[in-house]
C-alpha positions as CSV (number, residue, x, y, z in Angstrom):
1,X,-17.2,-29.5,-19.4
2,X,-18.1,-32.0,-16.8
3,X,-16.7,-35.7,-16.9
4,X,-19.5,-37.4,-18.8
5,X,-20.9,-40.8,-16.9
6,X,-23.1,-41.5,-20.2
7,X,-21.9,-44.5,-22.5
8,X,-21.7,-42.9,-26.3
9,X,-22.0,-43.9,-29.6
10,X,-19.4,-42.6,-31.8
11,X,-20.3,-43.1,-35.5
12,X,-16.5,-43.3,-37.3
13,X,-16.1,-42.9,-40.9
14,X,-12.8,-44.3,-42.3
15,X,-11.9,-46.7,-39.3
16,X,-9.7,-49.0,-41.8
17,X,-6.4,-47.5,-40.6
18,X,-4.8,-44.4,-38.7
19,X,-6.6,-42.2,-36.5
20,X,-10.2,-43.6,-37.6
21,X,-8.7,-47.3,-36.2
22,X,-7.4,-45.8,-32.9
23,X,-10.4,-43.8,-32.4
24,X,-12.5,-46.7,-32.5
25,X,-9.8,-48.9,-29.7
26,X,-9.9,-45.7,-27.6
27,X,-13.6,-45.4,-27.3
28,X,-14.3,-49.0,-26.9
29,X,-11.6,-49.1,-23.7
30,X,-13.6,-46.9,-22.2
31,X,-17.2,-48.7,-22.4
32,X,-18.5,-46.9,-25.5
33,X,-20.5,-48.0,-28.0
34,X,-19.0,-47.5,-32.3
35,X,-20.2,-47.8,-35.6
36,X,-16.9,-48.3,-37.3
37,X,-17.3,-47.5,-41.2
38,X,-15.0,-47.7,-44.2
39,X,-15.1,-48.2,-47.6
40,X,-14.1,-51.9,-47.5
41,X,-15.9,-54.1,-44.6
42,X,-12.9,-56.8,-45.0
43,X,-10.3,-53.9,-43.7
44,X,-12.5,-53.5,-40.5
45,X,-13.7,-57.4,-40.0
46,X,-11.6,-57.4,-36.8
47,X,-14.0,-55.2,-35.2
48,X,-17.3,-57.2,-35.5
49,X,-15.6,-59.6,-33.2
50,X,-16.1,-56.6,-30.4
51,X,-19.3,-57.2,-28.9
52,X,-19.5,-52.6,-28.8
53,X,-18.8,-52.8,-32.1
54,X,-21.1,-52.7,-35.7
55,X,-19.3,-52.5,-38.8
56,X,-20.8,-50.6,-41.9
57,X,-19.7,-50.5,-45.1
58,X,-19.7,-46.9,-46.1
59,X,-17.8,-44.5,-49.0
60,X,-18.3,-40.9,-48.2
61,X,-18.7,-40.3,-52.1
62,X,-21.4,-42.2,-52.8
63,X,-24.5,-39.7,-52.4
64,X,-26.0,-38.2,-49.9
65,X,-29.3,-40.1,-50.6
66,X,-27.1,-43.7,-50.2
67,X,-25.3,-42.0,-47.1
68,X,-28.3,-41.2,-45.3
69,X,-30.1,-44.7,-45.9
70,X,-27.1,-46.1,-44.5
71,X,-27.2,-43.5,-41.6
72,X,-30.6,-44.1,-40.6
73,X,-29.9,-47.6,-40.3
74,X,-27.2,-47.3,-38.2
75,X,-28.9,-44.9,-35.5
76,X,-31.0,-47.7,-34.8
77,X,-27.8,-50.1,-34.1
78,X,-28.0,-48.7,-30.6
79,X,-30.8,-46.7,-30.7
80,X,-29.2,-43.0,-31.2
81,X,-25.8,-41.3,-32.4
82,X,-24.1,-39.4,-29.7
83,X,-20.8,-38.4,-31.7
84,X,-19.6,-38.3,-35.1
85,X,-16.5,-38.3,-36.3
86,X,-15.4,-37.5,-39.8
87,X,-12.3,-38.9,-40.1
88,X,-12.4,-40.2,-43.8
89,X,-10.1,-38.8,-46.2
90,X,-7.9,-39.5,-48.9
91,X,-4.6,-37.1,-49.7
92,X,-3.7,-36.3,-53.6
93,X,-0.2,-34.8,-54.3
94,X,0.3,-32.6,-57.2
95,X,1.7,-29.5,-58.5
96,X,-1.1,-27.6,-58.9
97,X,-0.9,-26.5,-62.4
98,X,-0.1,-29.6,-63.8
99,X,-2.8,-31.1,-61.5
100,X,-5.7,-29.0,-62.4
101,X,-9.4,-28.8,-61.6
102,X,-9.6,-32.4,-62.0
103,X,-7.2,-33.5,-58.9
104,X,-8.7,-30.5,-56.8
105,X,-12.6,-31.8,-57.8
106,X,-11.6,-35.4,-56.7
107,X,-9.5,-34.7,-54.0
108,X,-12.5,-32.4,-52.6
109,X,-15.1,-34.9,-53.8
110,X,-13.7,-37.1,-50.8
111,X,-12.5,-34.7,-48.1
112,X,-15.2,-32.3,-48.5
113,X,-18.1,-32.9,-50.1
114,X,-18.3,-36.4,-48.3
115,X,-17.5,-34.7,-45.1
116,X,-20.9,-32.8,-45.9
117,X,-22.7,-35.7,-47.2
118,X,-22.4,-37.7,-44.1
119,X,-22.7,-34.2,-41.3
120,X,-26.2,-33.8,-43.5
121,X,-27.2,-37.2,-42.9
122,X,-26.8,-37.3,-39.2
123,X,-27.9,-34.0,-38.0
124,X,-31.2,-34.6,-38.0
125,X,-30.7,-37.5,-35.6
126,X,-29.3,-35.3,-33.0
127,X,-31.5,-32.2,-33.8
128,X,-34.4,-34.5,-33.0
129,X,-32.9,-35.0,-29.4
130,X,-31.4,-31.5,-29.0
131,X,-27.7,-33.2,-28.3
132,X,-25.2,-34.3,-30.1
133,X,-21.4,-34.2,-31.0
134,X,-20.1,-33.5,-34.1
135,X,-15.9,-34.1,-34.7
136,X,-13.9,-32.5,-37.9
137,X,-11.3,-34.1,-38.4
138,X,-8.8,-31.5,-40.0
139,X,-4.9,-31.0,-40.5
140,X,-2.1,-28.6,-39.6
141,X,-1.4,-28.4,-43.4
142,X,-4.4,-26.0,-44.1
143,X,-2.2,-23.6,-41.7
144,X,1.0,-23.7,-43.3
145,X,0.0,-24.6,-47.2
146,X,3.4,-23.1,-48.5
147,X,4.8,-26.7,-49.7
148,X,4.8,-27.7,-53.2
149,X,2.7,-30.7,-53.8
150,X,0.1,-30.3,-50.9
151,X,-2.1,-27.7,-52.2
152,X,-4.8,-30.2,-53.2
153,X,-4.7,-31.6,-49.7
154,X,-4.1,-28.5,-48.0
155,X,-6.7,-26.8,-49.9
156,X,-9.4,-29.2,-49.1
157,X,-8.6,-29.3,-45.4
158,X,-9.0,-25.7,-45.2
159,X,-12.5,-25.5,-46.4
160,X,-13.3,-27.9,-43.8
161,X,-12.2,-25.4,-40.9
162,X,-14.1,-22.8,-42.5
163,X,-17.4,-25.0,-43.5
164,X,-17.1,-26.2,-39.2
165,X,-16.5,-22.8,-38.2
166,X,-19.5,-21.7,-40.3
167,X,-21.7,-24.8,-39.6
168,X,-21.1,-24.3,-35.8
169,X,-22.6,-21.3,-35.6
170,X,-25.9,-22.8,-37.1
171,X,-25.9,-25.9,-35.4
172,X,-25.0,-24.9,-31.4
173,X,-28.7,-23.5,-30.8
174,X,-30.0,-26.8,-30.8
175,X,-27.8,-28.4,-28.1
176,X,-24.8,-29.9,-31.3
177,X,-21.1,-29.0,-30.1
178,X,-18.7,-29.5,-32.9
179,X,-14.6,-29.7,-32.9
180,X,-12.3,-28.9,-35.5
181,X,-9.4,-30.9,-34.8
182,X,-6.1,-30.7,-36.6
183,X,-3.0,-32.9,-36.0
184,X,0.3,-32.3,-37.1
185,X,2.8,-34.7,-37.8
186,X,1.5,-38.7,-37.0
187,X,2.7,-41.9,-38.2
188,X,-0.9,-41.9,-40.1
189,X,1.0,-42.7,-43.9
190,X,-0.8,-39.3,-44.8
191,X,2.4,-38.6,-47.2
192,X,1.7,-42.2,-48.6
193,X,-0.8,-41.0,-52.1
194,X,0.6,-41.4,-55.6
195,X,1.4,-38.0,-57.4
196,X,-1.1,-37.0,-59.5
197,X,0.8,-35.4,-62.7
198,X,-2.1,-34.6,-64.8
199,X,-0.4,-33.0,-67.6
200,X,3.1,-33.0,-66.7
201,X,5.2,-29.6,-67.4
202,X,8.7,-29.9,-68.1
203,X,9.7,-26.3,-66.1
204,X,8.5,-28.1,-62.8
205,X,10.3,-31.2,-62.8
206,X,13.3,-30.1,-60.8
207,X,11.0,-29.3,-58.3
208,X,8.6,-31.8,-58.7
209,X,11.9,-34.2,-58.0
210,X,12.9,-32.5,-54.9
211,X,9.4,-32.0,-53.2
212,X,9.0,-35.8,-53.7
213,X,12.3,-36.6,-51.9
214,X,11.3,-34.0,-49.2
215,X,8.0,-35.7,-48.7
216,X,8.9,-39.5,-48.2
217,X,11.3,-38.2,-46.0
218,X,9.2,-36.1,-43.6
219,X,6.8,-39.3,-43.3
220,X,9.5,-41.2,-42.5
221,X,10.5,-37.9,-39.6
222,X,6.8,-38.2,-38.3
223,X,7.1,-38.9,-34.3
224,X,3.5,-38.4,-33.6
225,X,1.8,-41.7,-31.8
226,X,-2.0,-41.9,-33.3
227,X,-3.1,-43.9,-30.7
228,X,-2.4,-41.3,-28.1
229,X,-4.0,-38.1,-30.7
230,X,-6.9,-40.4,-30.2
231,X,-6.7,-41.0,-26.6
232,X,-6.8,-37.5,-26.3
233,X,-9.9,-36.9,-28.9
234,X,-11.7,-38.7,-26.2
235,X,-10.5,-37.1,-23.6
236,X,-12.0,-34.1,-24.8
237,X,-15.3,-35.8,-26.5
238,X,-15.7,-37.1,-22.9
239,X,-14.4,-34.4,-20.7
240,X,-12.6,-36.8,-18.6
241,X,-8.6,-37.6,-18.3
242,X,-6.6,-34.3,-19.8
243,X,-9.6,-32.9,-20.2
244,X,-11.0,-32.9,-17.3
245,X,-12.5,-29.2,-15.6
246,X,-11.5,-27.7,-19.2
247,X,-14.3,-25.5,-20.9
248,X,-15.0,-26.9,-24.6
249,X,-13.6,-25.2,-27.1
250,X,-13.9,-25.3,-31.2
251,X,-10.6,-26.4,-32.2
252,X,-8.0,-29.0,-30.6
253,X,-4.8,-28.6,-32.3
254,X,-2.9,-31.9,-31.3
255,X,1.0,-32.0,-31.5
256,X,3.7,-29.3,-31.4
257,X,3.8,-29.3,-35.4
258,X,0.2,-28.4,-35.0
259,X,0.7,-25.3,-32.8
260,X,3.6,-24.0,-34.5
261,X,1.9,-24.3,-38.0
262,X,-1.1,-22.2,-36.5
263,X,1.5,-19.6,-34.4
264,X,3.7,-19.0,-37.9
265,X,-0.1,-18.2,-39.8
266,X,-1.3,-15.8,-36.6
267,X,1.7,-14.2,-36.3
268,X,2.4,-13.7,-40.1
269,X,-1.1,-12.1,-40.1
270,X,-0.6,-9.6,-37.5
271,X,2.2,-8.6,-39.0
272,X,0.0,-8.0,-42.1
273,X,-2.4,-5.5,-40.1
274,X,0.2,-3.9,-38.3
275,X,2.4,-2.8,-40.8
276,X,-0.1,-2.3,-43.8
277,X,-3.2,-1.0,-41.4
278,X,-2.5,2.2,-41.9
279,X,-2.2,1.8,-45.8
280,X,-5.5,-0.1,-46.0
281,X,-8.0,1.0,-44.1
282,X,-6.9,4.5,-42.4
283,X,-9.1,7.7,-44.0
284,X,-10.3,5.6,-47.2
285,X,-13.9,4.0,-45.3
286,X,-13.9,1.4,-47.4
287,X,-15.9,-0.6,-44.7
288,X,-18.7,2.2,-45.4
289,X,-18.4,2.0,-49.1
């Protein structure tokens, strides 16, 4: 990709804190133009101070027919919407049976289906112009889901890569790039939710104990700056700085916890087909079935 000379506009959903927050800092130092959304306008007020800047109040869940109103409205802030970014997202904690449908429906609800809800709203915008930008933002969880307590979270993010991946595929012929990006482990308070019990089982509670411990200590282990992930995002969004001469690519795993999580699921896969290949698919043509 070439180093772009156009000014963007970034639409940002969740810009109240974390990588949302950054993103919006990074793209304004380098002469963009943002719509900075979140749920609560009074957590983002210090961006309608930045002449670059329009604020909208926004919550991913509230409908796609509210979402797009709101959408429409915004293209005409600055006249278009170059990039998206779908950044908000809320992370549950639970044991999964004690949890249930209910945690997994809300915790999607958010992560998901409002990632949907607002990609719906604005690709019209840029199919209309034949260009556009569209920025998952994902995790390194849905990679290496074997932790007690995340499989909400990880679940959710995991449907994202696959509904990008997907989406991708049907949106490239008219001129929309998209990229799944997945962070590992930043000082974003990601490990900061309340547990959600649900109906608490007594056979889980020594590990329900421990996996809390475990967790508010590996937030408190997290190394990652946000404000450089987000440097880097646009980098990449902009094909200038790291990026620089670098061919676009669907994902951007940022971090080493990132590239290790996806290295452990690729190589435990392989290891999958090469030692049950023979047992699976040799002489049965099941793929002709």
């Amino acid at each position: 990709m070439s180093k772009s000379t156009k000014q963007l506009v970034w639409f940002i959903t969740g810009t109240s804190s974390g990588f949302g927050r950054e993103l919006v800092k990074s793209a304004v130092a380098r002469g963009d133009l943002v719509i900075a959304t979140a749920r609560s306008l009074g957590k983002i007020q210090d961006f309608e101070h930045i002449e670059t800047v329009r604020t909208l109040q926004l919550d991913v869940t509230e409908g796609l027919s509210s979402i797009k109103a709101k959408v429409d409205q915004a293209a005409g802030y600055f006249g278009r919407i170059d990039v998206l970014v779908n950044n908000a997202g809320q992370g549950f904690k639970t044991i999964l049976e004690e949890g249930g449908s209910d945690v997994l429906r809300e915790q999607f609800d958010v992560n998901f289906f409002g990632l949907i809800d607002v990609t719906n709203a604005v690709l019209p915008h840029m199919r209309s112009r034949r260009s556009g930008t569209i920025v998952h933002i994902g995790s390194r969880s849905n990679w290496s889901p074997e932790i007690p307590g995340i499989g909400a979270y990880a679940s959710s993010k995991a449907a994202v890569r696959v509904y990008a991946e997907t989406l991708n595929a049907e949106i490239s012929p008219f001129g929309i790039r998209s990229l799944i990006v997945e962070p590992g482990a930043f000082r974003t308070h990601s490990m900061d939710a309340q547990w959600s019990e649900g109906t608490r089982i007594a056979e889980y509670d020594e590990m329900r104990d421990a996996v809390k411990a475990r967790l508010a200590a590996v937030e408190k282990a997290f190394r990652g700056d946000p404000a450089k992930a987000m440097e880097l995002l646009t980098d990449v969004v902009r094909g200038e700085g790291k990026a620089a001469g670098r061919p676009w690519q669907l994902y951007l795993p940022i971090g080493g916890a990132a590239i290790d999580a996806i290295s452990g699921k690729a190589r435990k896969m392989i290891e999958v087909v090469d030692g049950w290949g023979d047992v699976v698919a040799s002489g049965l043509n099941m793929d002709e079935a």
